[in-house]
C-alpha positions in Angstrom: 112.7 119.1 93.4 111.6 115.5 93.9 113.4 114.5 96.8 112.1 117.6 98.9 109.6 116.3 101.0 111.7 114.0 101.7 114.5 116.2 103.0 112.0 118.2 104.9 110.7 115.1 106.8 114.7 114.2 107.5 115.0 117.8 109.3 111.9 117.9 111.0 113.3 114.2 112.6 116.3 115.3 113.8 114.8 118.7 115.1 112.1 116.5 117.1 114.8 115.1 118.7 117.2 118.0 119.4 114.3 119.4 120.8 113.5 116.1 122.7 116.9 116.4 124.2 115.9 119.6 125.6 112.7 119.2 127.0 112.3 115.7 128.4 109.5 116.3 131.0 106.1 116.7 128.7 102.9 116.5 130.7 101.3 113.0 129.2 97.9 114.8 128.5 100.0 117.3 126.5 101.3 114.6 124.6 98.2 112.6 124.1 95.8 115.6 122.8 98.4 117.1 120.6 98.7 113.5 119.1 94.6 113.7 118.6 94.9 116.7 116.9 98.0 115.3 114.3 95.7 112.8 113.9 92.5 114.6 112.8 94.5 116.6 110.8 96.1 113.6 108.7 92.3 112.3 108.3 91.7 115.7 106.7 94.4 115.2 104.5 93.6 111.6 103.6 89.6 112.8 102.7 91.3 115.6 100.4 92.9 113.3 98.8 90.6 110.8 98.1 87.7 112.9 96.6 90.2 113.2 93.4 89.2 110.0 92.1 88.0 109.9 88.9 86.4 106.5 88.5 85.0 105.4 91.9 84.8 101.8 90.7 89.0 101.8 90.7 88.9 103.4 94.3 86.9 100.5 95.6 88.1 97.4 93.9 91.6 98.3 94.5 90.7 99.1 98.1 88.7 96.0 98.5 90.9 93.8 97.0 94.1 95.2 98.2 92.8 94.5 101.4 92.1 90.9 101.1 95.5 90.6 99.7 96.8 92.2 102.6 95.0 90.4 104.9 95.7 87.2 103.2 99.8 88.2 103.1 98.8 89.4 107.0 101.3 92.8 105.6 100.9 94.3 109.3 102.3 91.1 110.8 104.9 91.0 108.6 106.7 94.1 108.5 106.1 93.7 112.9 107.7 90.7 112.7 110.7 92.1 110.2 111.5 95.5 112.8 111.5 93.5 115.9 114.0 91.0 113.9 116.1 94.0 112.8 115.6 94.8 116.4 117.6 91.9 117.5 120.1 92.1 115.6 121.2 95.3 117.2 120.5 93.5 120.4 123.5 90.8 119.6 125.9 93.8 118.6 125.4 96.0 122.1 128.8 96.0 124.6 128.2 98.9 126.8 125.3 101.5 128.0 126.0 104.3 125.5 125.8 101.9 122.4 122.7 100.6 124.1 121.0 104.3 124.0 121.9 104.3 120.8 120.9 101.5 119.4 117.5 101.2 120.6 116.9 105.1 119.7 117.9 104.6 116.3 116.4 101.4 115.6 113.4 102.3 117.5 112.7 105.6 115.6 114.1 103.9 112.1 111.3 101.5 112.6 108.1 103.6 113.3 109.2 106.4 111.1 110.3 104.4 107.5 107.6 101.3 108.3 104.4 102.6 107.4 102.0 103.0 104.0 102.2 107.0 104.5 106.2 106.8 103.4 105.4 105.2 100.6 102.4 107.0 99.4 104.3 110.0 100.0 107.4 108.9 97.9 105.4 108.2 95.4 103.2 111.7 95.4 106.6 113.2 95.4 108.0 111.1 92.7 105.3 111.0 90.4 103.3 114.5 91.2 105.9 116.7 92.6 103.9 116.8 95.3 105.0 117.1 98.9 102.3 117.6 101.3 101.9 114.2 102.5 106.0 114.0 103.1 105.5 117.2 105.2 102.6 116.2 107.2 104.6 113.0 108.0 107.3 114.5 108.7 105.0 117.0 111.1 103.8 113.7 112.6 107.4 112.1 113.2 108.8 115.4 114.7 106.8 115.4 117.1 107.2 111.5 117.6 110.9 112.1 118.0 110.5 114.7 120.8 108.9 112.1 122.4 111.2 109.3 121.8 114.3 111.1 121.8 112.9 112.4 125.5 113.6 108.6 126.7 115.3 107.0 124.3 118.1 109.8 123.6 120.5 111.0 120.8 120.2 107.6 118.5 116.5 109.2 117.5 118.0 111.8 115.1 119.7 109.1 113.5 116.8 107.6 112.3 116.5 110.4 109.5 119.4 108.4 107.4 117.3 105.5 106.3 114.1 108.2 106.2 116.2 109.8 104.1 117.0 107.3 102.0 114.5 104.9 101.8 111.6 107.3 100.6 114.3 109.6 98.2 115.0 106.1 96.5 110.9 105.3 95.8 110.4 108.9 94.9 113.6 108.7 92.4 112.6 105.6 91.2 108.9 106.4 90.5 109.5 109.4 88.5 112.3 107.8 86.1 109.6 104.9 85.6 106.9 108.0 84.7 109.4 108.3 81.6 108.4 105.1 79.7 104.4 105.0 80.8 102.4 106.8 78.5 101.2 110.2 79.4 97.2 109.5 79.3 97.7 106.3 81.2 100.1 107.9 83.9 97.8 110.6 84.7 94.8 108.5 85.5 97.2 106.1 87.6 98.6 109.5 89.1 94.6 110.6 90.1 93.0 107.3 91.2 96.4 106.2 93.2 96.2 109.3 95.4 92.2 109.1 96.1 93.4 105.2 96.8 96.3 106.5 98.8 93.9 109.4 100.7 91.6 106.7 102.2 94.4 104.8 103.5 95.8 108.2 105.2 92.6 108.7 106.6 92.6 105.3 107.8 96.3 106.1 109.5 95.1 110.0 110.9 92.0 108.2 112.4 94.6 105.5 114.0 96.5 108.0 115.6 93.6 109.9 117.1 92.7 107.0 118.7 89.3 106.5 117.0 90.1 103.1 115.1 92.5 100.1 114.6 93.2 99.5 110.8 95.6 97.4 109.9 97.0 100.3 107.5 100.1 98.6 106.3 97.5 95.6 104.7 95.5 98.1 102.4 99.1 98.9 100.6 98.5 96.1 98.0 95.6 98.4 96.5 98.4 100.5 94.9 99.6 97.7 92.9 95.8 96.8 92.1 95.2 100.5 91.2 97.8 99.8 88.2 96.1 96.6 87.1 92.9 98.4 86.5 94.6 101.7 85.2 96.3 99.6 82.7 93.2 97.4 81.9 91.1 100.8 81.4 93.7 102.1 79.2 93.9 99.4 77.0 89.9 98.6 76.6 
């Protein structure tokens, strides 16, 4: 079932956040060492991941020059800039208190759990491998972010599964009907060497979270692209 991951990471969202209805008083230290742990754990995952690459000259190049791309496009900026416009826009609609709760839970939530290189990776692990554990350990990670958000934002945080919901279902849909028309040999070597690409980048996001670095993570996504230049140049020659 391709779009199962991201189902599960829908329901894990909106239990965070019946569950952040519930409990709104978490000790901070609670919070902050539970979040270190998520965040080792995603490393983990992420250094899984990337020892599946084949051809360590693709995992480099693409990472190196994905990044310079990324840099140069300033991604991170970008897609900052994009939910704080979205952001706004609720802003302009608001009339009383409630709508206000909900607005800026749902586009709060909306924006931290869809904006991100993990949704995507995921999507496309799902999409093209049938493979769901980085949608569930996402979804693991946003849970618990909705308990905390939903804890003082309120009820507009479950909403955000909706566009979770949709936005990674349509990349995983989309990636396995194009896994129809690319040869098999070809897709299989993008398949390996764009989830090794993909695990660095998870480590670089588990390793964000834990508090041990500051990686622009949404910068390295160009390296996907990149991975299916060289794929396709390696195929051919």
């Amino acid at each position: 079932m391709v779009l199962l991951g991201t189902l599960i990471n829908a329901v894990l969202i909106v239990a965070g956040a019946l569950v952040g209805r519930i409990f709104k008083n978490i000790p901070e230290s609670m919070k902050a060492t539970v979040l270190s742990i998520i965040g080792l754990s995603v490393a983990l995952l992420g250094i899984k991941m990337g020892f599946e690459s084949d051809n360590f000259i693709i995992l480099v190049v693409s990472l190196v020059v994905g990044t310079v791309i990324g840099e140069w496009l300033d991604l991170d900026k970008q897609l900052n800039r994009l939910g704080k416009w979205i952001e706004t826009l609720f802003k302009k609609k608001r009339t009383d208190n409630n709508q206000i709760s909900i607005a800026e839970g749902f586009v709060t939530a909306s924006l931290i759990f869809v904006v991100g290189s993990m949704a995507i990776i995921g999507a496309l692990d799902s999409g093209l491998r049938n493979d769901h554990n980085v949608l569930i350990t996402k979804g693991l990670i946003d849970g618990f972010t909705a308990i905390i958000l939903a804890s003082t934002l309120g009820i507009g945080v479950l909403l955000s599964a909706i566009p979770v919901f949709i936005y990674q279902g349509a990349i995983a849909l989309f990636s396995g009907v194009i896994s129809a028309f690319i040869p098999d040999a070809a897709l299989q070597m993008f398949i390996t060497e764009m989830t090794a690409v993909g695990g660095v980048m998870i480590l670089a996001i588990g390793l964000n979270i834990a508090g041990l670095t500051k990686i622009k993570a949404a910068n390295l996504l160009p390296g996907i692209v990149i991975v299916g230049v060289m794929v396709t140049f390696f195929y051919i020659f």
